[in-house]
C-alpha positions in Angstrom: -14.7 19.1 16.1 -14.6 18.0 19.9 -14.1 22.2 20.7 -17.2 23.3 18.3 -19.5 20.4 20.0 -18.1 21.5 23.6 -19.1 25.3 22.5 -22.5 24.4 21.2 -23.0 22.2 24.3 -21.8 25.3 26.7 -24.6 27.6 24.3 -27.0 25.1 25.4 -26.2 25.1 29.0 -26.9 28.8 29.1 -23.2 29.1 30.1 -22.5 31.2 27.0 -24.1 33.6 25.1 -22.7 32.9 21.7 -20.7 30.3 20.4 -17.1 31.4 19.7 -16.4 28.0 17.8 -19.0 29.6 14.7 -15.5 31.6 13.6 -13.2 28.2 13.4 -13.3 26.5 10.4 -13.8 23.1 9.5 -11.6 20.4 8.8 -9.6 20.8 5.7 -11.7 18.1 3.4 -9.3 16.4 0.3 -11.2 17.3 -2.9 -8.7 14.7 -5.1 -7.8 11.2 -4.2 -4.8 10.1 -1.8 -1.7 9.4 -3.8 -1.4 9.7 -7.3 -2.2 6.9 -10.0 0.3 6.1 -12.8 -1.0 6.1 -16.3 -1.1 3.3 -18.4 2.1 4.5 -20.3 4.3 5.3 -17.0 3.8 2.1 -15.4 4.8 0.1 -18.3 8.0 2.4 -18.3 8.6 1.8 -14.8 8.2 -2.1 -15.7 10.5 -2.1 -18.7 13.4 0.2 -16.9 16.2 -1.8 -16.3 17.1 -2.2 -12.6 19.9 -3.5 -12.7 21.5 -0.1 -12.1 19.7 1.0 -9.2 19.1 -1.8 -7.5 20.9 -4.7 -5.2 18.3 -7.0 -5.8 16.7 -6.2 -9.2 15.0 -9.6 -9.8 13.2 -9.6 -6.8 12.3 -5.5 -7.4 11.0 -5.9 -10.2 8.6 -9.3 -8.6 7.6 -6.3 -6.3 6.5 -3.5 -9.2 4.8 -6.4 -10.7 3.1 -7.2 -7.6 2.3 -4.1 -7.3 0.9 -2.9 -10.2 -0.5 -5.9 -12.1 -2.0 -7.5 -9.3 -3.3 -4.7 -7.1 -1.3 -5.3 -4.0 -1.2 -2.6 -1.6 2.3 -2.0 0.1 1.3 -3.3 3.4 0.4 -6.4 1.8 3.2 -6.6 -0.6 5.7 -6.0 2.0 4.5 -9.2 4.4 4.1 -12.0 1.5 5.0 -14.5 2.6 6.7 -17.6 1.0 3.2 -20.1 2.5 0.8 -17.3 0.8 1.5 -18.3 -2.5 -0.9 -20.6 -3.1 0.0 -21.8 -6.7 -1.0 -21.3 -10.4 -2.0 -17.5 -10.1 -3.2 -16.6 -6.9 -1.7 -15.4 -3.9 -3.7 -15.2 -0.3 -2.5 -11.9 1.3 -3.2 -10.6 4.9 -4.0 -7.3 5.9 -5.4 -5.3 8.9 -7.0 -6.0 12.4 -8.2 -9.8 12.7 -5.3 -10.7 10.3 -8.3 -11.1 7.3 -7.5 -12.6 4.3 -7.9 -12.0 0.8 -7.2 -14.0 -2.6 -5.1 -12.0 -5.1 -4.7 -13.7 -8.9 -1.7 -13.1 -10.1 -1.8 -10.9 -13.6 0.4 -12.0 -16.3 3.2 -9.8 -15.6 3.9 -10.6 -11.4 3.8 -14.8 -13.1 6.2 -13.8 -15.7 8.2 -12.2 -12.5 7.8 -15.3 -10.3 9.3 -17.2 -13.4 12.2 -15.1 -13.6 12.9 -16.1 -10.4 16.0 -18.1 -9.5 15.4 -21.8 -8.9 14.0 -22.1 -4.3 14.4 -18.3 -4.7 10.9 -18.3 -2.6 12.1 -20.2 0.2 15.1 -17.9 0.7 14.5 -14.8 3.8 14.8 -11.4 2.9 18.1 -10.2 1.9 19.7 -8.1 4.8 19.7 -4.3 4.6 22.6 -1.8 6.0 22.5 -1.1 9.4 20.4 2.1 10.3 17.9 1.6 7.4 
């Protein structure tokens, strides 16, 4: 964009005769949303898959799909919860973007069944480690 307004100014100028920027195209404009959207049916197969095979920490993963899912958390958000954000009964106050702002998140019925699940002062634990390089 900054070449084709530098040509058109140059036009204007008188310093060219014809703009040579007519020929480029334009920027490549998405005609179907970012990222895909699972269907009703898939993400209740991803919530009922069993974890335990694929996962170190399956409990917590599947807190996380929950999260994710049933409550509308983006990753950005899910990824920085913090133990103080959880504000009780079924919402959670997330922070996202420039300012730090806030938003409250209610909890759907599936991310409070996963916070049940949870082992007893599994909230106040940190994050498990990960392998070095990861």
């Amino acid at each position: 964009m900054a070449v084709k307004m530098f040509c058109r100014w140059l036009v204007a100028e008188g310093i060219l005769k014809e703009d040579p920027s007519d020929a480029f195209k334009g920027p490549c404009r998405r005609t179907n949303p970012i990222g895909l959207i699972a269907s009703v049916e898939e993400a209740k197969l991803l919530l009922e898959h069993p974890l335990e095979s694929v996962s170190a920490f399956p409990v917590r993963d599947r807190l996380i799909l929950e999260l994710l899912y049933g409550s509308g958390l983006r990753a950005d958000e899910c990824a920085n919860i913090q133990v103080s954000d959880y504000l009780g009964e079924d919402v959670l106050r997330v922070s996202k973007g420039k300012g730090d702002k806030q938003r409250d998140v209610f909890l759907s019925d599936y991310a409070l069944g996963g916070l049940a699940r949870l082992p007893a002062g599994a909230l106040a634990h940190s994050r498990p480690s990960t392998p070095q390089g990861r």
